[in-house]
N, CA, C and O atoms as a GROMACS GRO file, in nm:
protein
  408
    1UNK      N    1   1.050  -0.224  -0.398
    1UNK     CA    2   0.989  -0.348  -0.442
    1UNK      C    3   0.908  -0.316  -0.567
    1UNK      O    4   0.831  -0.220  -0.568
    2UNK      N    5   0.922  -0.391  -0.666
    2UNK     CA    6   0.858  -0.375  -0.820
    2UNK      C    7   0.805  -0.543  -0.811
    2UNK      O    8   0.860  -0.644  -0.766
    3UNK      N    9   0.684  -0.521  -0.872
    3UNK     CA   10   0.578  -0.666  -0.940
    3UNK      C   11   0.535  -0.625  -1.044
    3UNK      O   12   0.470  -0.521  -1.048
    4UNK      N   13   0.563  -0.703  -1.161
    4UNK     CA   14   0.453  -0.622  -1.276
    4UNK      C   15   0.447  -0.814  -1.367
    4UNK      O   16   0.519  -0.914  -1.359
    5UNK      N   17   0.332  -0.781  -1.439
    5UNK     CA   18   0.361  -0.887  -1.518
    5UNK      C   19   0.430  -0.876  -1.686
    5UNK      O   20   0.420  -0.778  -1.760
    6UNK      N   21   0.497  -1.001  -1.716
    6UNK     CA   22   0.556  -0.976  -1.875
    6UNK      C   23   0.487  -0.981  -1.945
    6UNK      O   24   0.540  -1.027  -2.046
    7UNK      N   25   0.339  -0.951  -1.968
    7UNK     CA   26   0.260  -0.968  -2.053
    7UNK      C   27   0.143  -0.909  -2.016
    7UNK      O   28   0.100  -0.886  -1.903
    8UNK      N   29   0.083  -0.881  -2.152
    8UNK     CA   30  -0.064  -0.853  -2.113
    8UNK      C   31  -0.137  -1.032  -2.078
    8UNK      O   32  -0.100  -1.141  -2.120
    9UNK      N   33  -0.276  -0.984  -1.963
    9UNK     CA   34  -0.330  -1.108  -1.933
    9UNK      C   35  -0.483  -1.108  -2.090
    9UNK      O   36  -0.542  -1.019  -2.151
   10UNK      N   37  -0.487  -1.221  -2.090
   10UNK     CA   38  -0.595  -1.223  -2.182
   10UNK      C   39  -0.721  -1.196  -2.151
   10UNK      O   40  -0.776  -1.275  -2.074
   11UNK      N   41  -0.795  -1.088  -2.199
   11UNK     CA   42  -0.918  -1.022  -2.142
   11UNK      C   43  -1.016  -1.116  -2.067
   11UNK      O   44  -1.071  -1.094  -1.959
   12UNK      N   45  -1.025  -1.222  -2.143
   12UNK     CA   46  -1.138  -1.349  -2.028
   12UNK      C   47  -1.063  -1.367  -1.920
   12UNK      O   48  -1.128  -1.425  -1.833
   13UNK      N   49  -0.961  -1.344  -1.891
   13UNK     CA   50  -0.913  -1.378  -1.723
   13UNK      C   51  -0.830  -1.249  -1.702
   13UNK      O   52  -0.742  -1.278  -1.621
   14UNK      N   53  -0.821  -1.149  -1.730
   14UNK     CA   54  -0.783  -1.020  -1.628
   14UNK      C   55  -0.857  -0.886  -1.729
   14UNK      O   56  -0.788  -0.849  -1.824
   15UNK      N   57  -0.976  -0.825  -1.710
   15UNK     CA   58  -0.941  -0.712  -1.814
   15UNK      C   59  -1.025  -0.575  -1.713
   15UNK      O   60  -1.128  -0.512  -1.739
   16UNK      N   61  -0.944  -0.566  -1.612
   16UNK     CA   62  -1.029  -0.433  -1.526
   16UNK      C   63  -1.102  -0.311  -1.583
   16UNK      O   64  -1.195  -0.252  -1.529
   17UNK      N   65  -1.038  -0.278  -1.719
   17UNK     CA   66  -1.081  -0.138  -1.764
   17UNK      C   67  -1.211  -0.179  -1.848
   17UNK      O   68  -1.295  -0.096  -1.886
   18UNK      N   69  -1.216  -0.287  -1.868
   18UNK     CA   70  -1.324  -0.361  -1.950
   18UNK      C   71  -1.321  -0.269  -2.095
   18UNK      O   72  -1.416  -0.211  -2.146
   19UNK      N   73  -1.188  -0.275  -2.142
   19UNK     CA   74  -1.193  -0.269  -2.286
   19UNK      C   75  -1.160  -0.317  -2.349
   19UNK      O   76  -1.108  -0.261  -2.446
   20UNK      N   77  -1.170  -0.495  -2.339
   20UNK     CA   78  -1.192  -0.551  -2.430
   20UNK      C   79  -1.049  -0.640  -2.458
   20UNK      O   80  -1.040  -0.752  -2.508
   21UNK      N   81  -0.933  -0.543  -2.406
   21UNK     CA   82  -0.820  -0.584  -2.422
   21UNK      C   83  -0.760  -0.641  -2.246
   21UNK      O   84  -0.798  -0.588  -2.142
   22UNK      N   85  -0.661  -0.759  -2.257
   22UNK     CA   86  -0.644  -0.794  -2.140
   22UNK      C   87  -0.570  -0.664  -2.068
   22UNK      O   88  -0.549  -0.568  -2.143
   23UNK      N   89  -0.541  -0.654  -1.970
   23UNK     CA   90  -0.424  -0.578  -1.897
   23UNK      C   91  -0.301  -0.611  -1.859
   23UNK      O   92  -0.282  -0.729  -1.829
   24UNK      N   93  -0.170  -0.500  -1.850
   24UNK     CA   94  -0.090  -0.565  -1.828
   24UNK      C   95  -0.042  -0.505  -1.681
   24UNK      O   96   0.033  -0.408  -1.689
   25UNK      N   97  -0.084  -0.561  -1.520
   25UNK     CA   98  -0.068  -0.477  -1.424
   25UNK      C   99   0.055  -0.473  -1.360
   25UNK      O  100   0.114  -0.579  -1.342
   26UNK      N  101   0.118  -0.338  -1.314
   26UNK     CA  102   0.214  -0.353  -1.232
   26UNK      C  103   0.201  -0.285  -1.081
   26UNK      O  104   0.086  -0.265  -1.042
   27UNK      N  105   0.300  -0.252  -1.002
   27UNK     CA  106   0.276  -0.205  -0.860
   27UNK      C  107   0.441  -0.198  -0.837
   27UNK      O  108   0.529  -0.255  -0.901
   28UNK      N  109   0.450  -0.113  -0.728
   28UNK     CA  110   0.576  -0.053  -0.660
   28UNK      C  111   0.502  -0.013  -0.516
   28UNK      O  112   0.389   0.017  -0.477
   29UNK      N  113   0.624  -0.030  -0.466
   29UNK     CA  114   0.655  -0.051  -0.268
   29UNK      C  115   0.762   0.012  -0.264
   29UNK      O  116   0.855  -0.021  -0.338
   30UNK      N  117   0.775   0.136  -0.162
   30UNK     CA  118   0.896   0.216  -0.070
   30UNK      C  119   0.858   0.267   0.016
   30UNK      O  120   0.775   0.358   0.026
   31UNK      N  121   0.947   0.183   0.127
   31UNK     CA  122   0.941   0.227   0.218
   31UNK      C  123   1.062   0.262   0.252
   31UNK      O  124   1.164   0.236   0.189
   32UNK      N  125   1.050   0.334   0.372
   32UNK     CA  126   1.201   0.373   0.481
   32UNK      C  127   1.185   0.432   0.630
   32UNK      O  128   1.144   0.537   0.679
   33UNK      N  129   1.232   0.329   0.670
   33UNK     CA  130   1.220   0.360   0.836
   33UNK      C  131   1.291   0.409   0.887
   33UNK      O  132   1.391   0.434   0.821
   34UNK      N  133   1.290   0.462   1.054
   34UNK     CA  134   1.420   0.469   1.080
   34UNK      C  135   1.329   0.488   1.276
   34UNK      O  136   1.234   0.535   1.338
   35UNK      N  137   1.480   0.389   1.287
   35UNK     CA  138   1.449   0.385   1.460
   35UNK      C  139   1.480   0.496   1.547
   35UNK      O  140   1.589   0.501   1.602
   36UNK      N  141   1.413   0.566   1.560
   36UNK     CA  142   1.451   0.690   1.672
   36UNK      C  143   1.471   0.636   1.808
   36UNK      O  144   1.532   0.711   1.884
   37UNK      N  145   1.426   0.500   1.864
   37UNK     CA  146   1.506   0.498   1.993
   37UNK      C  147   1.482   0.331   1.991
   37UNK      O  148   1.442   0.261   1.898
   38UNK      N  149   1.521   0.293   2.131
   38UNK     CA  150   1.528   0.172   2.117
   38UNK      C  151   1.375   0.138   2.093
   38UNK      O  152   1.353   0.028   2.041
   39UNK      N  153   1.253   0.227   2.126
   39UNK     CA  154   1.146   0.164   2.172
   39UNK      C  155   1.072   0.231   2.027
   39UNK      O  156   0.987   0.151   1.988
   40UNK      N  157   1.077   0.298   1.977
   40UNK     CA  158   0.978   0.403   1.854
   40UNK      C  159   1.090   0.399   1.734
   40UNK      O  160   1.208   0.434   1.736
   41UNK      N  161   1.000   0.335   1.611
   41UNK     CA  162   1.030   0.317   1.487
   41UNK      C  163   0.922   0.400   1.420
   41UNK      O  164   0.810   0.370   1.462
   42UNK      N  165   0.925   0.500   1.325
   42UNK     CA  166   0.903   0.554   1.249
   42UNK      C  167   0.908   0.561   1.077
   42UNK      O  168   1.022   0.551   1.032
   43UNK      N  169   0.839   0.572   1.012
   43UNK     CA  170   0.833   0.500   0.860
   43UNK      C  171   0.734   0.575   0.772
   43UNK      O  172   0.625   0.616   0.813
   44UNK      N  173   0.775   0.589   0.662
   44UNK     CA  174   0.722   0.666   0.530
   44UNK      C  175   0.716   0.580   0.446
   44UNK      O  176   0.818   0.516   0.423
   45UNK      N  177   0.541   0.540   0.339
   45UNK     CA  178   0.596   0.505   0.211
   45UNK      C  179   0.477   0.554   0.121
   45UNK      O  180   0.378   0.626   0.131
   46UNK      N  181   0.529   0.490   0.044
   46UNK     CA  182   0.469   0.561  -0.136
   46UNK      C  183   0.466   0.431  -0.188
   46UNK      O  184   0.568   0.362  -0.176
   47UNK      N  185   0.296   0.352  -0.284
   47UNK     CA  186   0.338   0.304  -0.312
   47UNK      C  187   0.292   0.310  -0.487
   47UNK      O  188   0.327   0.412  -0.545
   48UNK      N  189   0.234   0.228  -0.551
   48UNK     CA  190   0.135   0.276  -0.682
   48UNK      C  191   0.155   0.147  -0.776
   48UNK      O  192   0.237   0.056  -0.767
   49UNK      N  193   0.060   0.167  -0.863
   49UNK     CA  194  -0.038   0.052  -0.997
   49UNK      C  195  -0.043   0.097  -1.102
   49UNK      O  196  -0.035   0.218  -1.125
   50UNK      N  197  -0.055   0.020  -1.176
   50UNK     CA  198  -0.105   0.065  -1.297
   50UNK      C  199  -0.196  -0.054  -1.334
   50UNK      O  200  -0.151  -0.168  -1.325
   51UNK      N  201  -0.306  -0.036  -1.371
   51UNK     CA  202  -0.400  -0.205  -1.420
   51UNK      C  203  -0.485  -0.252  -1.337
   51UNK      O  204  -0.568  -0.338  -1.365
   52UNK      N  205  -0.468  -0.183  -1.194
   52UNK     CA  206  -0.526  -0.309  -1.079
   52UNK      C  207  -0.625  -0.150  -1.070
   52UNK      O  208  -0.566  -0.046  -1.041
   53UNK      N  209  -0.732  -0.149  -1.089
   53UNK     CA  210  -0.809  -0.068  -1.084
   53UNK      C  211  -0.921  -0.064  -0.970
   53UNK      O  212  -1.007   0.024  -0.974
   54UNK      N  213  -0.920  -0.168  -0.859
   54UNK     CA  214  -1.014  -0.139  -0.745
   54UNK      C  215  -0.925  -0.106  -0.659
   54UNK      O  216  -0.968  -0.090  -0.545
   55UNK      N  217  -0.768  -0.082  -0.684
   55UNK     CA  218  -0.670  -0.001  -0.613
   55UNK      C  219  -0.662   0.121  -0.594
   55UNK      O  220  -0.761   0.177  -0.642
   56UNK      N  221  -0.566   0.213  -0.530
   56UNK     CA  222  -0.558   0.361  -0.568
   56UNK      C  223  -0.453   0.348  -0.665
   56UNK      O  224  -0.382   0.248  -0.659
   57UNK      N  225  -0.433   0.432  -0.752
   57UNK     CA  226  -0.343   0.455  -0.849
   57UNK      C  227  -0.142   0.472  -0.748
   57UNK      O  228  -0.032   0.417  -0.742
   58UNK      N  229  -0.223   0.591  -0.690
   58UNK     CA  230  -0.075   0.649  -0.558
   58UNK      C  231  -0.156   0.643  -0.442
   58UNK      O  232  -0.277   0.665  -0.432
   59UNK      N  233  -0.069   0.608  -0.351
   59UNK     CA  234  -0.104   0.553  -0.214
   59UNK      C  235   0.056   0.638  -0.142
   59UNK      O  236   0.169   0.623  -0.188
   60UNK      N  237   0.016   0.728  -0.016
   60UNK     CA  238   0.116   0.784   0.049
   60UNK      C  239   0.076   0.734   0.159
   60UNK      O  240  -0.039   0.696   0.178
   61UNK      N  241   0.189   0.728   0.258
   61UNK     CA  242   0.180   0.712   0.422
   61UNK      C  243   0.272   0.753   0.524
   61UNK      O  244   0.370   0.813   0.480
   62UNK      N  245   0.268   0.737   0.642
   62UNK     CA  246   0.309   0.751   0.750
   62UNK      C  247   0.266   0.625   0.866
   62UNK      O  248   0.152   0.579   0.875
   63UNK      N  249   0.410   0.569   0.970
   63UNK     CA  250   0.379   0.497   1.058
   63UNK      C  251   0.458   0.500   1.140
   63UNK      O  252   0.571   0.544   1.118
   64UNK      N  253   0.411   0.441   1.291
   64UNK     CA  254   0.494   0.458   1.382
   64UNK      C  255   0.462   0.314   1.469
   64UNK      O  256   0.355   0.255   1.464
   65UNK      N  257   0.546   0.285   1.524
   65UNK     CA  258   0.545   0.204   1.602
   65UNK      C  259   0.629   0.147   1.751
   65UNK      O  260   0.739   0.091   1.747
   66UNK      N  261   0.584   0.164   1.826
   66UNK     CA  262   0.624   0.202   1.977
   66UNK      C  263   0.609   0.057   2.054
   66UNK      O  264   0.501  -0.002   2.055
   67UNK      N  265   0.745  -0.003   2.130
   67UNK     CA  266   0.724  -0.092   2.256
   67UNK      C  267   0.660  -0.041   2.322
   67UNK      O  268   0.642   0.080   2.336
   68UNK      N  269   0.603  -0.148   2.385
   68UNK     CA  270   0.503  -0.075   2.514
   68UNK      C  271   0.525  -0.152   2.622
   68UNK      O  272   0.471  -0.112   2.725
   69UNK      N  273   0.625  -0.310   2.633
   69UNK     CA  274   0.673  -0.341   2.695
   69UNK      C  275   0.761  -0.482   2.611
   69UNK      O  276   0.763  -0.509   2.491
   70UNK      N  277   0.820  -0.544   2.712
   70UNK     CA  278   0.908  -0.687   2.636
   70UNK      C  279   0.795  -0.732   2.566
   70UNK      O  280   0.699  -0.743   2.643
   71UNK      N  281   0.767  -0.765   2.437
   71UNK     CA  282   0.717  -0.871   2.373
   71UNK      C  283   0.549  -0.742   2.291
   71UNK      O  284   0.503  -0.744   2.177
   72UNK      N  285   0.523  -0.686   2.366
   72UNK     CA  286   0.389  -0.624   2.332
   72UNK      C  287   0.439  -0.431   2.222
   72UNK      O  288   0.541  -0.362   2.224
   73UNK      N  289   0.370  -0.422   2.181
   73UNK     CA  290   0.408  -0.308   2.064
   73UNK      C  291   0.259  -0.313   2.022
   73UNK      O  292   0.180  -0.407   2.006
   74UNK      N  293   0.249  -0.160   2.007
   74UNK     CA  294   0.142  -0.089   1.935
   74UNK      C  295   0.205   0.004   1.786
   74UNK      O  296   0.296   0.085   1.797
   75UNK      N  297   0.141  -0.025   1.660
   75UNK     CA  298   0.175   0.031   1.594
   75UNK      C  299   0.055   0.104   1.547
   75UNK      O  300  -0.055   0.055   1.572
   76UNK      N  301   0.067   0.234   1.473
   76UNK     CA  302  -0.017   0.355   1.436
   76UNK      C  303   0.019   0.315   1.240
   76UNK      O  304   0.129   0.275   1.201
   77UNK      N  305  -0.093   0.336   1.157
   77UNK     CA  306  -0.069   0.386   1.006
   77UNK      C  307  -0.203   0.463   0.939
   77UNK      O  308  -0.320   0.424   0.938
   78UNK      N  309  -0.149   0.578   0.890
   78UNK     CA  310  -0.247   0.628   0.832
   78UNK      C  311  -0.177   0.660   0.626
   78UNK      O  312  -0.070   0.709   0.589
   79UNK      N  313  -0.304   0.603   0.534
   79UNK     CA  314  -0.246   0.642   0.443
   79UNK      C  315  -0.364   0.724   0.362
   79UNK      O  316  -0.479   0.718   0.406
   80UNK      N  317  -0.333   0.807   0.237
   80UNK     CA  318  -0.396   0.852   0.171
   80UNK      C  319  -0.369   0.804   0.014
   80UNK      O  320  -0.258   0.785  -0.035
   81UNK      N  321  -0.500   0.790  -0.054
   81UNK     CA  322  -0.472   0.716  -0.146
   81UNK      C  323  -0.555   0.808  -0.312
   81UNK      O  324  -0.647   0.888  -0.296
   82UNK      N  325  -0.529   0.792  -0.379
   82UNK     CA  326  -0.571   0.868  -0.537
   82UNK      C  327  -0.593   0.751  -0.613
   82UNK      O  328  -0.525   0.649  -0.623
   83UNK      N  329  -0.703   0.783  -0.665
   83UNK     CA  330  -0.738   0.638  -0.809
   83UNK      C  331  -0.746   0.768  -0.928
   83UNK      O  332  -0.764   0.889  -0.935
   84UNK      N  333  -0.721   0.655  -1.011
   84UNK     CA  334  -0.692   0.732  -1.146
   84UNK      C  335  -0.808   0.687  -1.247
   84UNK      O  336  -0.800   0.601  -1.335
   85UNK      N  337  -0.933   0.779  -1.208
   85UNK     CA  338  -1.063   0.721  -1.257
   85UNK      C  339  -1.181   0.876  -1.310
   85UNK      O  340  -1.152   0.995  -1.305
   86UNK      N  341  -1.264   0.834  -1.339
   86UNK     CA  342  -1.320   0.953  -1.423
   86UNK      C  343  -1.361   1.099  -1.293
   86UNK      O  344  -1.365   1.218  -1.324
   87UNK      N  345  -1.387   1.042  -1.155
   87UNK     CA  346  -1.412   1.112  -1.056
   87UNK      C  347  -1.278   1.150  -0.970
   87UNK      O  348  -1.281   1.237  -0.883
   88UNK      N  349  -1.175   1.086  -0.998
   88UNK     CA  350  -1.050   1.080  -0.932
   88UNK      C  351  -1.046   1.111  -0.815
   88UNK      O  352  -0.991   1.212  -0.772
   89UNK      N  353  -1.129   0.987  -0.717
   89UNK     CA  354  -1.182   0.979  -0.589
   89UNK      C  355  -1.076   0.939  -0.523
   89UNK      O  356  -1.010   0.852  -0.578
   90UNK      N  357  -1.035   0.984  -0.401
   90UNK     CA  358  -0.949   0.919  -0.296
   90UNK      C  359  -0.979   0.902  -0.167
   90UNK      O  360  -1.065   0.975  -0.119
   91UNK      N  361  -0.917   0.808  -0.090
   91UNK     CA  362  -0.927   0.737  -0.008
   91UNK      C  363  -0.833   0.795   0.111
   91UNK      O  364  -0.744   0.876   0.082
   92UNK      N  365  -0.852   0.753   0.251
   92UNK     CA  366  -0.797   0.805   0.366
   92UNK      C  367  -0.804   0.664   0.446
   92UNK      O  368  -0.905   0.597   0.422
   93UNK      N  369  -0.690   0.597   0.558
   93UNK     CA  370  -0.738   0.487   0.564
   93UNK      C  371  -0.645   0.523   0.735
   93UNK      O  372  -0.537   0.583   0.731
   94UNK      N  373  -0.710   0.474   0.883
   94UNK     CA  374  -0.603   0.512   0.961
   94UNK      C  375  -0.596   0.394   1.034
   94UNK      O  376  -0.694   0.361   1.099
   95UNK      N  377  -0.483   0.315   1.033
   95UNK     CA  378  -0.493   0.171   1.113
   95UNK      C  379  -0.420   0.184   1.253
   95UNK      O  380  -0.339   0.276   1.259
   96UNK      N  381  -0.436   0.102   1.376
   96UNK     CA  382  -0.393   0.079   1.506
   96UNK      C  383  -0.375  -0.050   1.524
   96UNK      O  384  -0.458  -0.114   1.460
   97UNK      N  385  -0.323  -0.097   1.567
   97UNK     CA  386  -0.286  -0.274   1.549
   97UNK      C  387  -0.173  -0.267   1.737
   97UNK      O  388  -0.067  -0.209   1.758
   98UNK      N  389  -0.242  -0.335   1.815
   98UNK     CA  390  -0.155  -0.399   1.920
   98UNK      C  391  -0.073  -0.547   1.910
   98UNK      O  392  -0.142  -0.649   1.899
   99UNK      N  393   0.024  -0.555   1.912
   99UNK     CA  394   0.069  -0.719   1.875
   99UNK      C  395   0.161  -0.751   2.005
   99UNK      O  396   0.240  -0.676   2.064
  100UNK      N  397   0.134  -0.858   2.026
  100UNK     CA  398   0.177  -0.952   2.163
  100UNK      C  399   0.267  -1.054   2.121
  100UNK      O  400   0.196  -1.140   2.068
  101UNK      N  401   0.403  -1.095   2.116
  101UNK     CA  402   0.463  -1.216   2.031
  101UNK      C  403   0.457  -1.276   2.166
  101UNK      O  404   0.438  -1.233   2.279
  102UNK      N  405   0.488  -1.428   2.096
  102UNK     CA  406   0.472  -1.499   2.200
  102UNK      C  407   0.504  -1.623   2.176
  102UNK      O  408   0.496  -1.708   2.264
   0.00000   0.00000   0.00000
């Protein structure tokens, strides 16, 4: 998955780096799963920006997600993330989510 825009935005309504000039931001999504059984799905992705600066620059992950019976599933995600900034601080993020359809 690719989003980017065809243009730079005009600095009074998008300019993150605050230099003066608008930005022109983009982003990318990959993922790939794969079902190891009927009940546990497993998944890798990578994703990344350029422009959107309260983002991480690269963002990696891992997820899993397991029936736990008809209708109910617990899924696991943990990602690690890099900004592309003067401290080039990163981020660690680990999510758990139970979902019930219904």
């Amino acid at each position: 998955e690719y989003l980017g825009a065809t243009d730079n935005f005009d600095a009074a309504d998008y300019d993150g780096d605050l230099d003066g000039t608008g930005d022109e931001p983009e982003a990318f999504n990959v993922e790939l799963a794969y079902a190891a059984s009927e009940t546990l799905e497993l998944a890798v992705r990578y994703e990344g920006n350029d422009d959107l600066f309260d983002l991480p620059e690269k963002q990696y992950g891992i997820a899993a997600s397991y029936a736990l019976f008809d209708n109910v599933s617990l899924a696991v995600e943990y990602l690690e993330g890099e900004y592309d900034n003067a401290t080039d601080d990163k981020r660690k993020s680990a999510t758990a989510q139970i979902a019930i359809e219904f």
